[in-house]
Structure formats: C-alpha cells, structure tokens
N, C-alpha and C positions, 0 to 999 in steps of 0.2 A: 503621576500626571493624569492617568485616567481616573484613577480616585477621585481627586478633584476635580477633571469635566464633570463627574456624576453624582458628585457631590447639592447634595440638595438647601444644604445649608447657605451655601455660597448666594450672593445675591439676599439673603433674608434682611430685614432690619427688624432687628428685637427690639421692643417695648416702643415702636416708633422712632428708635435714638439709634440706637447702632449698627450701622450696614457692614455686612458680613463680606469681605473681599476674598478673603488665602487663608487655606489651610496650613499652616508654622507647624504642627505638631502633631503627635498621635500616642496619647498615651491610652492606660489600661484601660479606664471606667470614662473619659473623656478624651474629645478634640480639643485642638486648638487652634484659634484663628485670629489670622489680623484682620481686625475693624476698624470701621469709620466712627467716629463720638459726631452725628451731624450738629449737635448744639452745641459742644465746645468746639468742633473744626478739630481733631486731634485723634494719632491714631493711638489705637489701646488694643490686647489681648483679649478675646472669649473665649473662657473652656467653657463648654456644653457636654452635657453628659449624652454618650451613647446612646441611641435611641432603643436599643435591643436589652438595657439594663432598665430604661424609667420605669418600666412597671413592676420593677422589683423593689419591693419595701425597705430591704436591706442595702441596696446599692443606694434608693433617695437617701437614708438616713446618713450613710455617711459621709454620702453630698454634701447634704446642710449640715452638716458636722463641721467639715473640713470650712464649708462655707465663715458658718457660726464663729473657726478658733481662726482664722484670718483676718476676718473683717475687724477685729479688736485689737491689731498690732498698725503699730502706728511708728514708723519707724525708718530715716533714712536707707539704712543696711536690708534691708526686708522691700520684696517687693509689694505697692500700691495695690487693694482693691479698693475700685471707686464705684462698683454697683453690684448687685447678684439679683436674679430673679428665679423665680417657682412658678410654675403652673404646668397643668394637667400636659400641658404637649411638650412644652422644653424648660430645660430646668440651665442656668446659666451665671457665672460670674466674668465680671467684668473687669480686668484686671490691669495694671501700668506694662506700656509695652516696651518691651529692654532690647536696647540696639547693641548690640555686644555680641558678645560669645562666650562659652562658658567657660568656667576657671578649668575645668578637667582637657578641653584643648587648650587653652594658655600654658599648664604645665606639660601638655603631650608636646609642644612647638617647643619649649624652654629644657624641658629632661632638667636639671637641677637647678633650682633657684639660689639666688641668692638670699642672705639669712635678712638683710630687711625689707627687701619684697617681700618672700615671707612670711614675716612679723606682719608688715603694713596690713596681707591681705588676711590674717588669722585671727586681728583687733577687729578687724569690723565682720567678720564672722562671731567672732564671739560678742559684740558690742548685739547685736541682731537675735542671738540668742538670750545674751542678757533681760534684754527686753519681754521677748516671746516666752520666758521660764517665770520673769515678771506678773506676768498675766497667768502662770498657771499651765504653760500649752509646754510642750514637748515636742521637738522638731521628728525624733526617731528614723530619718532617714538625712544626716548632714552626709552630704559624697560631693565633689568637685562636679559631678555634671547637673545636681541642684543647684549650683551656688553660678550666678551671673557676675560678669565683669564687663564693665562699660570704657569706652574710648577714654577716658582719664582714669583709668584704675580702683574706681570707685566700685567696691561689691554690693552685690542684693541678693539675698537667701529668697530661693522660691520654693515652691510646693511643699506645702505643709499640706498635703493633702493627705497623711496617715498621723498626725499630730491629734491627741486629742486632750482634753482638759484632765491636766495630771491629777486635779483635786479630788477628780471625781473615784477611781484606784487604783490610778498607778498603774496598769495593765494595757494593753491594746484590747481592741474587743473580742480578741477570740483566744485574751492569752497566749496567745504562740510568738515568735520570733519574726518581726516583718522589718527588712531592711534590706542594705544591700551590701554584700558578705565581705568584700573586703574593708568595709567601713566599719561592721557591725560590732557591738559590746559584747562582751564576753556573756551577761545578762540576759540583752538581748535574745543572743546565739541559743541560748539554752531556755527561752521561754517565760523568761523570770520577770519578776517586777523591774519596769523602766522609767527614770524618772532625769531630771536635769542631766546627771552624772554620766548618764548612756551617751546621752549630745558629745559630753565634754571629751569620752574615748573617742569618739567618730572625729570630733576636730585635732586629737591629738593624735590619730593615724593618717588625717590629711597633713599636718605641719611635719611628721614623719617623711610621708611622702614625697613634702615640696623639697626639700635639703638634700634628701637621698638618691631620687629620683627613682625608689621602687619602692613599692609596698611592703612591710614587714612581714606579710603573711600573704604568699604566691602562689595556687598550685592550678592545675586543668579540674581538680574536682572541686565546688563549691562547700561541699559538707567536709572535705577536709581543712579547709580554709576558714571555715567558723568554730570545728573544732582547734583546729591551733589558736585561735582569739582565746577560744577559753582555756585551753591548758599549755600552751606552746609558750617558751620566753620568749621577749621582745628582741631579735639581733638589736646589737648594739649599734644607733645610730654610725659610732666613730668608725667599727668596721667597713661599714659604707664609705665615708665621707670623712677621713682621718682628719679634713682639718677643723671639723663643727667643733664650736665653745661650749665648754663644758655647762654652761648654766642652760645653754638651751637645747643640747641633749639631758640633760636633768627634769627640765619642764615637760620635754615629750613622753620622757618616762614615766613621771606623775601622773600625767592627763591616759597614757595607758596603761598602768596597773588594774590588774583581774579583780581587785577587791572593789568596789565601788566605796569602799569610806576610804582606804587609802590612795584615789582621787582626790583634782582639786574639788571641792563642794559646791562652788559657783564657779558661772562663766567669768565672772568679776574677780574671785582669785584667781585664776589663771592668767587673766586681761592685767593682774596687777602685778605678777610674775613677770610676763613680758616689757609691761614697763619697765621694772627694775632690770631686766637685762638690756633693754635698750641705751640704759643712761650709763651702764657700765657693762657691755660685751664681756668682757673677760672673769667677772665674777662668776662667784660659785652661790649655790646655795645650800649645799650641803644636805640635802636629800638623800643622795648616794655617794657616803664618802669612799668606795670603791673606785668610780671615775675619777678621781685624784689621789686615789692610794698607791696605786702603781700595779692593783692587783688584775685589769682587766688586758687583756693581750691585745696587742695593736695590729692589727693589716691593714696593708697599703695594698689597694688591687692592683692598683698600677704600677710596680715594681717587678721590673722583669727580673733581678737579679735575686732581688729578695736578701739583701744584705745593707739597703741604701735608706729606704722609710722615708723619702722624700723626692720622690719622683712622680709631676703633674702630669699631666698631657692637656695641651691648649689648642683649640682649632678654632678658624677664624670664623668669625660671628657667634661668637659663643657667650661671649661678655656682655652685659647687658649694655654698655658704652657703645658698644659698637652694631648691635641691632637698632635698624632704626626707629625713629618715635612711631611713625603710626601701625608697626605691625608689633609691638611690646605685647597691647589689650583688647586688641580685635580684629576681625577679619570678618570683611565683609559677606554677606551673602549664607554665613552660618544659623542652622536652626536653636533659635534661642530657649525655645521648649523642647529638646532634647530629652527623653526620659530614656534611663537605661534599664534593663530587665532588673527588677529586684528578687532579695532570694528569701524565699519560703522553707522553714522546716521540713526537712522527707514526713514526720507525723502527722503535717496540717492535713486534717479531712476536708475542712469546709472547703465550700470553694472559692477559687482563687478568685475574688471579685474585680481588682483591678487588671487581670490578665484574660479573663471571659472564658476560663475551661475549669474542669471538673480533677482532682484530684484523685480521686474515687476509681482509678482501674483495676479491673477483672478481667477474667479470661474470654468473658463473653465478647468483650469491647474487643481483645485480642483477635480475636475469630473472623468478629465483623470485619476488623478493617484487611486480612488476609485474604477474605472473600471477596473484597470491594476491590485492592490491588490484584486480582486473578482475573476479576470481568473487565477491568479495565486492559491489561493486556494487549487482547485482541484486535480489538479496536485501533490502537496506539499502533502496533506493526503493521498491522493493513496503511496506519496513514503515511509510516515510514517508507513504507514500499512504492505508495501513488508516487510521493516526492520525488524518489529514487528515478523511480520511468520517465516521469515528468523533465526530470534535470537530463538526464541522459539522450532522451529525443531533440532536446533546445541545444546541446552540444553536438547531438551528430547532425542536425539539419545549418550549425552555423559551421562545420568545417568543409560539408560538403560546397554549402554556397561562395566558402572562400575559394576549394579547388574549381569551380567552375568560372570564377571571376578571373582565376588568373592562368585557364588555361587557354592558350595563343595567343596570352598579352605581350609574352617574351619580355626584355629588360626595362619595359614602363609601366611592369606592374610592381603596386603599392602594396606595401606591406606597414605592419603599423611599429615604430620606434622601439628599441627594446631600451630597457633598464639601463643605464651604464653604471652607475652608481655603486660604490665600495669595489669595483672589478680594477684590475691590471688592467694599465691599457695595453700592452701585449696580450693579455689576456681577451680583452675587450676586440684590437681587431681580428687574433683567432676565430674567435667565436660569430664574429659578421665582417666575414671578408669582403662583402660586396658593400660594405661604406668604408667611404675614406676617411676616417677618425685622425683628428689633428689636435695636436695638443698648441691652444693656444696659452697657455698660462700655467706656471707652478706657484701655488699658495699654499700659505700656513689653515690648518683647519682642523677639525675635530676628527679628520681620519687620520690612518698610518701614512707613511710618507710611501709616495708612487699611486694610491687611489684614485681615482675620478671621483669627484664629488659636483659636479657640474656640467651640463649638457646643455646648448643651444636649443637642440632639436631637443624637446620634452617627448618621455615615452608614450605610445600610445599614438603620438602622430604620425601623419601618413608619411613615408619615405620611400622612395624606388633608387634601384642596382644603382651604387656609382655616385650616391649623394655627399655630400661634404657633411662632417657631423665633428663641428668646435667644442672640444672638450677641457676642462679645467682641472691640473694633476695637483695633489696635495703634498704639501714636504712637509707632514707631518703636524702635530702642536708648536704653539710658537714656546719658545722655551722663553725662559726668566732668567736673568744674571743673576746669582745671591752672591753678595760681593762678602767681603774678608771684613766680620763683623767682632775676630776678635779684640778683647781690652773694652767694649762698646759695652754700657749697662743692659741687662737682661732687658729691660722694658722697650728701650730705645733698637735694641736687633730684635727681639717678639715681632715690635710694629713693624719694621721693614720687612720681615720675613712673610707676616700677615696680609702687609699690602701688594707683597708679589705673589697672592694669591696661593703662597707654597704653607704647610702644616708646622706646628712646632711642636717636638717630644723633648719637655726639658729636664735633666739631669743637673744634680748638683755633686761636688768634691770640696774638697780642702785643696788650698793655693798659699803655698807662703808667698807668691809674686804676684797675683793678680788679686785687687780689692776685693773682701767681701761684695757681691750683687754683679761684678762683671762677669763677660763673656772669657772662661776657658780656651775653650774650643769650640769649628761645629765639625758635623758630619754629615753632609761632604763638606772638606774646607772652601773657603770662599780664597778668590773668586773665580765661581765656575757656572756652566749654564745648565738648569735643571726643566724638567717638565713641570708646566703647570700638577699641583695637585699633589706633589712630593713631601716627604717629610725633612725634616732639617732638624737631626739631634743636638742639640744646645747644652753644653754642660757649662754650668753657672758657678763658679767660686764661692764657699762656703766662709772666704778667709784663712788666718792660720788655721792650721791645726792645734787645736787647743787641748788640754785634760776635758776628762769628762766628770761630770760632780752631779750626785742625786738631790734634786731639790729639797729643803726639808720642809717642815711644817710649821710657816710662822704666824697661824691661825691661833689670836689668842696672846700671841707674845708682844710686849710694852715696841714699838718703836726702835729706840735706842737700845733693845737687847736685840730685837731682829737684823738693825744695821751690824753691831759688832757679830751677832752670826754670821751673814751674809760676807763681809769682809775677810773671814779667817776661810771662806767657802772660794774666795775669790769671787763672785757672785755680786751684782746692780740691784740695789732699790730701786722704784719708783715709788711716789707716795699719793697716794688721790684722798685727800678727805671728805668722808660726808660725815650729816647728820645723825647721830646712833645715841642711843642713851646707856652706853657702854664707857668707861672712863676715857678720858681724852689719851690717845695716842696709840689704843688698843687694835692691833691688825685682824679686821675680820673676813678679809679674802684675799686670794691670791691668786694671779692670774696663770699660771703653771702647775699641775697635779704632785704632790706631795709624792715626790719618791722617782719622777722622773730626770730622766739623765740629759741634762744640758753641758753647753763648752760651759769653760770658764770666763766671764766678765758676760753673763748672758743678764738683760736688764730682768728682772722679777717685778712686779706690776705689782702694789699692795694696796689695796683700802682699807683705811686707817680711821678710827672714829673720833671725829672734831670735841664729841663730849656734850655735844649738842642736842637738844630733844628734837627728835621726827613730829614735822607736824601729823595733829592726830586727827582722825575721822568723828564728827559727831550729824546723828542723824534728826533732822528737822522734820518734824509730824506736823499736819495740818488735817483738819476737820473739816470736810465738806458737809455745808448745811445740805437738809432732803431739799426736795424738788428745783435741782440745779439740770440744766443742760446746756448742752454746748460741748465744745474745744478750748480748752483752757492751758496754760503754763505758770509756773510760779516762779520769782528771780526773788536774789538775794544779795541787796547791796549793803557794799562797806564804806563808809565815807564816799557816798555818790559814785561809787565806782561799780559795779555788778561784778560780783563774786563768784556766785552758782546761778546758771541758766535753768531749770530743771525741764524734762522732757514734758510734750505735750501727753494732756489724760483726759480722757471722756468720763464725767463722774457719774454715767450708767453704769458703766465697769471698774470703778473705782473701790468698792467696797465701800465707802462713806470715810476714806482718808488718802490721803496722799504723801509725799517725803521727797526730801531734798539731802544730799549729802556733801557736808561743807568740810573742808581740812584747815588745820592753824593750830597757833599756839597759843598757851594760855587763856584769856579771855576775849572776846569781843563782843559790840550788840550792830546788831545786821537791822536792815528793814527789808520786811517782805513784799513784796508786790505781785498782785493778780492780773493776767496777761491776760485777756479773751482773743483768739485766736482769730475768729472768725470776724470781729470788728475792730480789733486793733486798739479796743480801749484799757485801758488801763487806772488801777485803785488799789490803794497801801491796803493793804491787810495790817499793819503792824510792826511793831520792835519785836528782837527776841534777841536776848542773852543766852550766851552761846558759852560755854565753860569745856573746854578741850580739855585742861586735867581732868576735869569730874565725865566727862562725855555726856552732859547733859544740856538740852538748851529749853528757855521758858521764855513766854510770852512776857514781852513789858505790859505794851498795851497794842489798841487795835482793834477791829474785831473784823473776822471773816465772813458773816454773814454778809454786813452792814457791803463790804466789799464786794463781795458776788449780786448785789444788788444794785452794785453803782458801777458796776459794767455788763449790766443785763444779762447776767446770770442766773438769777431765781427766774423759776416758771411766771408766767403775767407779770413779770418787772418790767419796767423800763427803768436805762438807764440816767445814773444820777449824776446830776453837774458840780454836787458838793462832797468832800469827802465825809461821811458817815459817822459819827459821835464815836470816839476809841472804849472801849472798853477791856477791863483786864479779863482775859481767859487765859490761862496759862493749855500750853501742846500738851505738855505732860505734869508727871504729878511733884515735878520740883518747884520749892519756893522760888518765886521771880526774884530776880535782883534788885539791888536796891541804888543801880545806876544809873543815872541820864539816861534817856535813850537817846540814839543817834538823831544826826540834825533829820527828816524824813524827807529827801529831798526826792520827789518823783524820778522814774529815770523818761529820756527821750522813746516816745510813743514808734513804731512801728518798725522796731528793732528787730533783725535777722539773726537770734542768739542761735549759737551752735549747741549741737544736745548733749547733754550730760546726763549721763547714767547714774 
C-alpha cells in the first residue's frame, strides 16, 4: 500500500490514451498496472519497465523482444496486446486485462482434478502454444501461475516475456537454463538447446500435476529438483492416483520423457492424443506396454490395511458437482499478474536482469554486509530500549490513576468487564465473586458443553460490586442423527452422510447377500447421533465372491476368437467400433491391463476395427500476393457448407503463405474464400481438388490475387464489387483435376467462425 501511495506512475496517461489507476503486479524487469483505454472506455493491463533498468541496453532489448514475439500472436488462448510504446522515459505495453485467477490457485483450491477438467484446460494450453511455435516463438516458461482462467473456464497463456524467436538458435540469450524448476525440461535444466519440445515437457508436468495433485519432482532445494527432471524417473502417475486410465497416463509419459525426440514433436500431437482419449477414455496407446503388462507394482495410498487395493476416502465438497458454480474458476479480488520467482542455474554469471541483483558474490560483498549488520546494531537496541521505558511509564502511570480513582469510592466503584468467554461458569463466578453471573440460556455452539460463549455485559464495560451479568452456557456441538443406511446404494448414503455435514471413509468386501454397489455395513451403525465433522466408515459390497482370472491379451485377436477366449476365461466383451484400416473385426485395445486380475464375469471393453479408413489430414497451401496488409482468414466450404474456418494471419508475418488443414475421405473439391477481418468483406479465392488417398490438393481455378483485391487487400486497392476473372494456379506442384468444380456458392458475410488450428 505504501508502494503505491508513492508510486509515481499512478495517475499518468500514456501516449494521451491510457490512465494509469492500480498497481496489479510486480514483476522482475517490469510493473503492472490497471488502466483506463479513455478512447475505447475499457479497462486493459500496462507493464512498464522499471525505471532503474531503462538505461540499460540489455534490459531495453529484451523489452522489445518480448515486446516484438507477442504482438505477432493472435489467438483466443493467449493473452491480447492492443498497443506497446518506446521512448527515451517510458518504455510500455499495453495489454488485454484478465478478470480471473490463475490456473496454479484453481488447482491449489481443487488438490486433484478431474481427468476432463483437465483435458479441457491442457487443449487450450496447448491449442495457445500451437499457435505461438506456429510463429516461430518458444514459450520456455509454461507453469500454472503463467497460465490465466476466466469466470467460464476459458484459459489465456500470459508472459512470454523470456520467449524468443526459435528460428533465430534455438538457445535463450545467454544459453543458460531460465525457467521455473519444477516445470523445467530436462534441456532446459542443463543449459541446452530449447525448442517447441521443452513447452511440450512443462505442459506435460502440469497435466501430471492436475490428476495427481503433486508434482513428480518435490524437494526444499531447487538444484535438486532440476537435477531429478534430468536424470530422476518419472513416479508413476498410478501410484499416485490408482484409478487414472492408462491412455492418459501414457500421454503424460510421452509429453515427459528426458529425450526430446522421444516427446510428442508438436503441441498438435499431443492435442491429438488427448482427442483420441477423449472419445474413448479407456483406450490404450501402447506406448508403454508395461502399464498393461502387469509388470509395474500398484499402491493404493489410501489403504490402511494394505491387503484391499480399493479403498477411496471422500469428503464433502470435493466433487466438482458439488462445489458451486461461481467459485469452480475464480475468485474475486486475486492478482492476475502474479509472477513467481524463477530458477536460474548456480553457474549463471550474468546478471539476473529480471530479478535486479548481481550473481557475482565474493567475500568482499561478504565483509561489507557483516560490517553494515554490526553498525546497525547499536542503533536498533537503543531504539528497543526507548520503547521499552516509554511502554512501561504509560502502564505505571495508568495503574496508578486506576488505584487513586477507586480509592474511598467503596462498592460504586467501576471496574471494566472481564472476558467470560470459553470459562466455567463456576469457574467464571470464582474468579469475580463480586457479580452475579446468571445463566440465562443453555445452547448448541461451537464450544465444549458447560462454556460461556455469551455475555450481556460486553468486556471492557464499566461494571460495579453486585451487578447482574446474563450469560449464555453451551451444550456443546449440535450432533447429527446418521440413521441405519444399511442395504441403501453407496451413492444414495455418501449423499446423506455428506449432507449431514459428517465424512465418508469407504471400504469395499465381498457379500454373497447384499448386491454388488450397496451398503454392507457403517461405522458407527446407524442409528446413532454423532458430532458434526465425524467420519462414518462405509463398507460397500463387492458382490459375490468370485475366482479371480488374469486378463489376457486380446490386442490383435479376430473378434470371434477373442469371444470364444473370453468365455472359457468366464470373462464379458464389450465391443465399440471405429474406423481403422486394420481388417474388419480386428481388436486394437482394451480397456483392462494385459495380465491383471479380475473376478469372473468382469465386462472387458474392446475396440474393435470397422475395416473402415480414418479420415485423412491433407494440408491446403495458399500464396499471399506482396504488398497485402490487413487481418485476414481463409474458409473452406463443401457443398455451401463451411468445412474448415482457418485462424486469423497478418501477411507481414506470414512469410509470403499460409495453410488450412482439412480431414476426409477419398476425394472432394472445396471453394476457398478470403475473409478481411477488419471489414467483413468477403471473395472466392477459388476451387481446389482435394485427394485424401494421395494427400494432395490443387487449384481448379480462382485466383488469389484477383481476391485480395476485391476485399481491399493489396496496398492502394480498393475494394471490388465484382468477382475477379478465375484463373488456373495450382497451391502445389500436382496436376489439377479434371473435375467440375463445386457449385462456388459465397458463404453469409460476417460470420463468427471458431478457430481452427
């Protein structure tokens, strides 16, 4: 608070446009503040850079660095900059401001998520980085208190502010290791070249994270915690979290393998990993056929007996059903530019420019500051000591003036209320026999039973010999009935146990008499009356007792030879079909680890191949003619329908092309259309034959100049009212087809397409 009384920024308006209200933040090499936009009406973010760094050459340049690889992403998931400025006194960007809180409190309130929360929030972290590796830029610092979540669950990756353009070598600028350590890559950790892949371990130690509710790599020292990223194995999610699916402890394992080629190589593989385990959870991928071989050892933390392997513990509000909606993704009043200390290599000489200290100690510095804590000393106890005398005169001059106030007042003198509070009241009138303490009321409360928790007379007030002082006595917490929930389904006594505010520790057995899923027993039996806040052991019937049979491996086997195994195993199919270009009836996962021990008649979950081809990916090239600017998009319809949206691209930074990535079968011819961004107009670019066997696609006809011309595109164009004479240019160097092109039916002008990567 006094920082900001003294704060001199406060009050400014930069460039005439934005008034400077509240400091939000305080990082290394910059502030952060909320501002006023007084010409859009609208509040936005300003870092400004430290004033004790601007005259440093090395701290401006990787201002406008960071400046430079920001302002080029353009991207929902990613936070907004809408301005930056340079000049000789302040150096600043102006940035979208995020009413949220960050995802590292979201999981600190949460402790383990669930697997598609999770997911949901790890897509659009990666969709964000997609983008930003798109461009060439390197996040090198992904950690949950970078990454923002907004009141709909919607994320935005912030500070890129150590990101720099990968194309240029791949290295930070001083080569050394700059992140923050329990996020960090193994790479990183040790100095080395950092490139896409680095990002992709940092988000695969977050999705570690969110499931488990710890970090794979834990300690009080920093330098051991980057060395275990590099040589340490990964714990195995499941020992954490015994009930996580194997496909997406497989993915976490992928995204943190030490090798960097044995990563996924884009964010978009991994982004397309999590697809497929979304549409089918219980798939495998077969990455590490170990988690389904039977060969990795299982713990249950929660296993008091350690002979049961399926014992949860549940406490209320723990489920996301039952927290409510608006404290899920924020809370109010939290600083959204939060930045957490990052970790630096022990070998970094240079100095630490976002932290503003020197690296570089000696014994001389040692000396100085032992000489400076020795003069200071003296000073400090002399001031202890005035305090000391000071406090001590203002207590003997107020006891004195009490004894003379109340001496030959006799039984009308006032004395001030004492405490009654958490006291006996035998207790209470021992200790001031000269009031009459009267218990008007016994109630339920948050003290032990026979307390005072209640006084008429508030302490501190004046009271004389012989005053009536109504007190209020506690019997205790109000208890809870837990009534007799045996035979009742686990879900149906959870809830009731949950809404009487009491815990549930639940156990499971074998019942040949009570159904698979009901209530055993509890402990204590119902019905009885317990203290708020009690546990209530719950043992859940498992069903008969059955054999136990080791799953085997129907990965690969016809269908019809999997059933007749499964039946001699006594053992349930399921069958889910997709698309695979694997012979029709061919099992290629299974939802159960090869070699684990199930009862008998336990259902087994198979995906099975239809025989069918996966639609296939083919990528659509486009040529941006020179002297184009603006904000642009490009769509791809099918029979008047829109296909692929493509993201928006500035063709300053475009390199002189662009690309669309369309999925399907066999053949089709698409028409392209050129979006302008900025006025909403819209002109066909063209047909293009599109060949998913061959993965190739060519221009019918069209022509893309013509079109960036007729939506005022080219530099001194104005837009055209007519479409532009089609010309054949093929994207690539395939013969065009020798098919119709599609009917070219415009689509409807100022469409809100969703972005596709």
């Amino acid at each position: 608070m006094e920082k900001e009384r003294n704060d001199k920024n406060i009050g400014k308006k930069l460039d005439g446009r934005y008034e400077i209200t509240e400091l939000i933040g305080e990082g290394g090499m910059a502030d952060v503040y909320r501002a006023t936009d007084v010409v859009d009406n609208k509040t936005v973010a300003v870092k400004i850079l430290k004033k004790e760094f601007a005259e440093n050459e090395e701290f401006l340049r990787r201002f406008r660095n960071e400046s430079k690889a920001i302002a080029v992403l353009s991207h929902p998931n990613i936070v907004k900059i809408f301005d930056v400025g340079f000049s000789e006194r302040i150096q600043f960007i102006v940035m979208e401001y995020i009413d949220g809180i960050t995802l590292n409190e979201y999981m600190e309130q949460q402790g383990q998520l669930g697997w598609k929360d999770a997911v949901h929030f790890i897509l659009q972290i990666l969709r964000a980085l997609q983008h930003a590796h798109s461009k060439g830029i390197v996040h090198r610092d992904i950690k949950p208190q970078n990454i923002m979540m907004l009141r709909d669950g919607t994320i935005k990756v912030m500070d890129f502010g150590i990101a720099k353009f990968a194309r240029e070598d791949g290295k930070t600028g001083t080569d050394k290791a700059i992140g923050t350590v329990h996020y960090i890559s193994p790479e990183q950790a040790r100095g080395g070249v950092t490139d896409a892949k680095s990002d992709i371990y940092s988000v695969g130690v977050m999705l570690y994270e969110m499931l488990t509710g710890k970090k794979p790599f834990d300690t009080d020292n920093p330098v051991s915690i980057a060395v275990m990223h590099m040589q340490a194995k990964v714990p195995m999610p499941h020992s954490i979290r015994p009930d996580i699916q194997i496909g997406l402890e497989e993915i976490i394992l992928k995204a943190m393998e030490k090798d960097p080629v044995n990563r996924y190589q884009s964010a978009r593989d991994m982004m397309d990993d999590l697809q497929t385990f979304k549409e089918n959870p219980d798939g495998v991928f077969g990455y590490y056929p170990e988690l389904f071989g039977g060969d990795v050892e299982e713990t249950d933390l929660f296993d008091e007996t350690g002979d049961s392997g399926k014992t949860r513990y549940y406490k209320p509000v723990t489920e996301e059903s039952e927290i409510p909606q608006e404290e899920r993704y924020y809370d109010d009043g939290q600083d959204p530019f939060y930045e957490e200390e990052q970790y630096y290599d022990e070998d970094y000489d240079d100095r630490d420019y976002d932290r503003g200290y020197s690296r570089d100690y000696d014994d001389e510095d040692d000396e100085e500051e032992e000489e400076e804590s020795r003069s200071l000393f003296v000073p400090i106890l002399s001031a202890v000591i005035i305090v000391v005398i000071v406090v001590a005169g203002v207590l003997f001059t107020t006891l004195i003036y009490g004894m003379l106030k109340n001496q030959g007042t006799g039984d009308n003198a006032e004395t001030g209320m004492p405490n009654l509070y958490n006291m006996d009241v035998e207790e209470a009138r021992r200790a001031y026999g000269d009031l009459d303490i009267v218990i008007i009321s016994r109630e339920y409360s948050d003290l032990e039973n026979g307390k005072i928790f209640d006084q008429d007379v508030k302490p501190n007030n004046p009271v004389k010999k012989g005053d009536t002082v109504n007190v209020k006595v506690s019997l205790g917490a109000k208890k809870v009935q837990l009534p007799d929930v045996k035979d009742w389904t686990y879900e149906m006594a959870k809830n009731e146990i949950l809404r009487l505010g009491l815990f549930v520790d639940k156990r499971s057995a074998y019942d040949d008499t009570v159904p698979e899923g009901n209530v055993i027993s509890t402990d204590p039996a119902g019905p009885t009356e317990l203290e708020p806040n009690s546990y209530v052991r719950v043992t859940v019937s498992l069903g008969k007792n059955k054999d136990v049979v080791a799953v085997p491996n129907f990965i690969g086997m016809d269908w019809d030879l999997a059933q007749t195994t499964a039946q001699g195993m006594k053992l349930v199919l399921g069958k889910k079909e997709v698309d695979d270009p694997s012979p029709e009836g061919t099992v290629l996962n299974q939802n159960v680890r090869v070699g684990e021990e199930v009862s008998e008649e336990t259902v087994i979950e198979l995906t099975v191949s239809s025989g069918k081809k996966k639609d296939q990916s083919v990528r659509v090239s486009f040529s941006i003619p020179a002297n184009t600017n603006g904000l642009f998009h490009i769509m791809l319809y099918e029979g008047g329908v829109a296909k692929v949206v493509g993201s928006s691209f500035n063709p300053e930074y475009a390199a002189g092309s662009t690309s669309l990535m369309v999925e399907g079968k066999d053949t089709a011819d698409m028409l392209a259309v050129l979006v302008n961004d900025n006025t909403g107009k819209t002109a066909n670019i063209g047909t293009y034959h599109i060949d998913f066997n061959a993965g190739t696609a060519s221009q019918v006809s069209g022509d893309i100049t013509a079109a960036f011309q007729e939506v005022g595109g080219l530099a001194g164009a104005q837009p055209q009212t007519t479409q532009a004479p089609a010309t054949q240019a093929p994207v690539e160097t395939q013969a065009p087809a020798t098919q119709a092109p599609v009917e070219t039916q415009a689509p409807v002008e100022n469409q809100d397409p969703a972005v596709v990567e």
